[in-house]
C-alpha positions as CSV (number, residue, x, y, z in Angstrom):
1,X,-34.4,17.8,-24.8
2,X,-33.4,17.4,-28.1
3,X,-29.3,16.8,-28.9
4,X,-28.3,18.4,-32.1
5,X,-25.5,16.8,-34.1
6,X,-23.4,20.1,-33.5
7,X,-22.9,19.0,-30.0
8,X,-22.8,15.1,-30.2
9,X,-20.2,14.7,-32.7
10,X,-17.5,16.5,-31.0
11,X,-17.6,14.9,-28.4
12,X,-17.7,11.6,-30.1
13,X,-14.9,11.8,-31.8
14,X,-12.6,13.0,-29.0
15,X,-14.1,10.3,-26.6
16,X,-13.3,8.0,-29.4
17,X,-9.9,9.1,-29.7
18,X,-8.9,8.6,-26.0
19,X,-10.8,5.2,-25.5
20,X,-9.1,4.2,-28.6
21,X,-5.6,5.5,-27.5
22,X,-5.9,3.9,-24.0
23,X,-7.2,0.6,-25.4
24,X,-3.9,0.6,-27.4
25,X,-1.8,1.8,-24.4
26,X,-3.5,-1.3,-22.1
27,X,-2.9,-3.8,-25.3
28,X,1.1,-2.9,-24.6
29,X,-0.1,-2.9,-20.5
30,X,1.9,0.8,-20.6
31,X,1.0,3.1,-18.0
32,X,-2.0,0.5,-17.3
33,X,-2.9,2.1,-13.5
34,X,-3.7,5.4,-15.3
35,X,-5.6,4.3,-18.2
36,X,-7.9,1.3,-17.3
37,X,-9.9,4.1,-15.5
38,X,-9.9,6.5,-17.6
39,X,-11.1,3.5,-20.8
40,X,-13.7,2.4,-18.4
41,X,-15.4,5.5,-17.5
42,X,-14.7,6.9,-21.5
43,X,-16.1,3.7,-22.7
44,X,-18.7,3.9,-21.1
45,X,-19.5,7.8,-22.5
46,X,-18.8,6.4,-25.9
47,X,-21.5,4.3,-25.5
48,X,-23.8,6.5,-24.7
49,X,-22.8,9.0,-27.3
50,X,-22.9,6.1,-30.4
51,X,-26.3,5.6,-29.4
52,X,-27.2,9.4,-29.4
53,X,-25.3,9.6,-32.7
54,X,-27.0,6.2,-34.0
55,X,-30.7,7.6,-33.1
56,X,-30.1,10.7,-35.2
57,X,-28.2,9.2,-38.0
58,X,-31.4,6.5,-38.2
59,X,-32.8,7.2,-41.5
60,X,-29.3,6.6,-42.9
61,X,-28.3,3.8,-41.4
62,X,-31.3,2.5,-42.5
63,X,-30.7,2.9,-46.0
64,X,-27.4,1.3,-45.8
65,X,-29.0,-2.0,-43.8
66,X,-31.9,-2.0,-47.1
67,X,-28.7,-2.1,-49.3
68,X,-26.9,-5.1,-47.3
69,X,-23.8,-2.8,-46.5
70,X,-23.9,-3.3,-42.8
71,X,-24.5,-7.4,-43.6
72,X,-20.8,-8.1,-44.1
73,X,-18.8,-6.0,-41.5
74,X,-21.9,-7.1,-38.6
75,X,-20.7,-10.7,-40.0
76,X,-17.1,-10.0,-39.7
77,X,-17.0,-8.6,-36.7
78,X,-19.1,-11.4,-34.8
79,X,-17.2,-13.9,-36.1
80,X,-14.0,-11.9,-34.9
81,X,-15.3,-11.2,-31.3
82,X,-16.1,-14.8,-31.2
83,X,-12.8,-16.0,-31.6
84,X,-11.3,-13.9,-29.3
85,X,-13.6,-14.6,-26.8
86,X,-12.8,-18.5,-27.7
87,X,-9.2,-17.8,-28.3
88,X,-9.4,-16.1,-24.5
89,X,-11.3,-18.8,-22.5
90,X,-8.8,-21.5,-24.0
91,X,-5.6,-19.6,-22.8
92,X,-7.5,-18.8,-19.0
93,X,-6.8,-16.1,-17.3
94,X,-3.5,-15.9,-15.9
95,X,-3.6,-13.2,-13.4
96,X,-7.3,-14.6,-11.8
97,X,-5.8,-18.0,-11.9
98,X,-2.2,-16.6,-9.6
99,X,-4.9,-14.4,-7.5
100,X,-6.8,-17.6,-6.7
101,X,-3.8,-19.7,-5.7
102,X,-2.4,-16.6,-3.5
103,X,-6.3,-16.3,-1.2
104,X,-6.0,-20.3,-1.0
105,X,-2.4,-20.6,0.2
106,X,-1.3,-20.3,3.8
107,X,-0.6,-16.7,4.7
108,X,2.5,-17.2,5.4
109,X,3.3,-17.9,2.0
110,X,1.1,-15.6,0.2
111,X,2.6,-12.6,2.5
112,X,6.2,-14.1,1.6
113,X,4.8,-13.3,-2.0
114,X,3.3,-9.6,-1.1
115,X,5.6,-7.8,0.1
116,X,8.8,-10.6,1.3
117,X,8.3,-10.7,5.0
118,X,5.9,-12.6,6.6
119,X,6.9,-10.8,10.0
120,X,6.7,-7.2,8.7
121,X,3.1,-7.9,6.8
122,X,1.5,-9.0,10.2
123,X,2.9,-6.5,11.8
124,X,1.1,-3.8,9.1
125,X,-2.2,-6.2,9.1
126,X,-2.1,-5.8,13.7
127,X,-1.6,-2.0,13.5
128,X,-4.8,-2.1,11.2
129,X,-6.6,-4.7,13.6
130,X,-6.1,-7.2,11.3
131,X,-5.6,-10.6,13.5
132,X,-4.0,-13.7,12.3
133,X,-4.2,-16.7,14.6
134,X,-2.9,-19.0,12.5
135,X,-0.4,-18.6,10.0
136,X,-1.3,-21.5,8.1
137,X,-4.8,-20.2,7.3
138,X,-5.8,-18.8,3.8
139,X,-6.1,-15.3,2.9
140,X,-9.9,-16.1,2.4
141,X,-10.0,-17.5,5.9
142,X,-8.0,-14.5,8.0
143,X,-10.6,-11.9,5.5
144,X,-14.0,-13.8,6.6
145,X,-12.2,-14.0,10.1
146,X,-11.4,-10.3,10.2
147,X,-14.5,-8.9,8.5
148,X,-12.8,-7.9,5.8
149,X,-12.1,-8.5,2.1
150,X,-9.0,-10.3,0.9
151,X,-8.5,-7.0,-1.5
152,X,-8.5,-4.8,1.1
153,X,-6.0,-7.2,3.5
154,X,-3.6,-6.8,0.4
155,X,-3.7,-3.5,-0.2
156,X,-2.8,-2.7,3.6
157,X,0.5,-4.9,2.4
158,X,1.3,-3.5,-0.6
159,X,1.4,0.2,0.8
């Protein structure tokens, strides 16, 4: 099949337009539960559109690499991706570091932290045959215990 420009540029551009308005919504984390799917599954499209829109715009991209106009903004941009990715591994990751410490500390803690009541989140985790034996076991520990992951133990609290 052969894709005509007629049909891959349209969509392009509108893909890019919602990928690039969600990214900016996520930046300011505002309405982030609704976009970080859509920008995934868009970003993904866009992806696959550029390269349809790269393979038939070939020749002239071509002509702009023989006259060095793609050297500086590839040059640019590495260098910028780099330090963020530098920038980013220097600061950690704050939410992955909290989510580690709550599946290492005792439950009885981490369901304090949930939802406030330690009582009322095993009583939720029992009615979905979630035992705990031992309140001062990790998340980790009642998950590989019950079969289950420690994602899906805190979403049964959160609800």
């Amino acid at each position: 099949m052969k894709l005509k420009k007629e049909f891959v540029t349209p969509y392009l551009v509108f893909i890019f337009l919602i990928v690039g308005a969600t990214g900016v919504l996520m930046f300011f984390h505002l309405l982030d539960d609704y976009t970080k799917v859509v920008h995934e599954f868009l970003g993904i499209c866009f992806v696959l559109f550029a390269i349809f829109h790269i393979r038939m715009n070939w020749s002239s991209i071509k002509n702009y690499a023989k006259k060095k106009q793609l050297l500086l903004p590839s040059i640019a941009i590495l260098i910028i991706s780099i330090a963020f990715i530098v920038g980013g591994k220097m600061h950690g990751n704050l939410e992955h570091d909290i989510l580690e410490k709550v599946l290492r500390s005792p439950v009885s803690d981490s369901f304090k932290l949930l939802n406030g009541d330690y009582q009322q989140a095993e009583e939720i985790l029992k009615k979905n045959n979630v035992i705990i034996d031992d309140p001062s076991k990790s998340l980790e520990e009642i998950s590989i215990q019950n079969k289950k992951s420690p994602e899906e133990i805190v979403e049964l609290i959160l609800k």
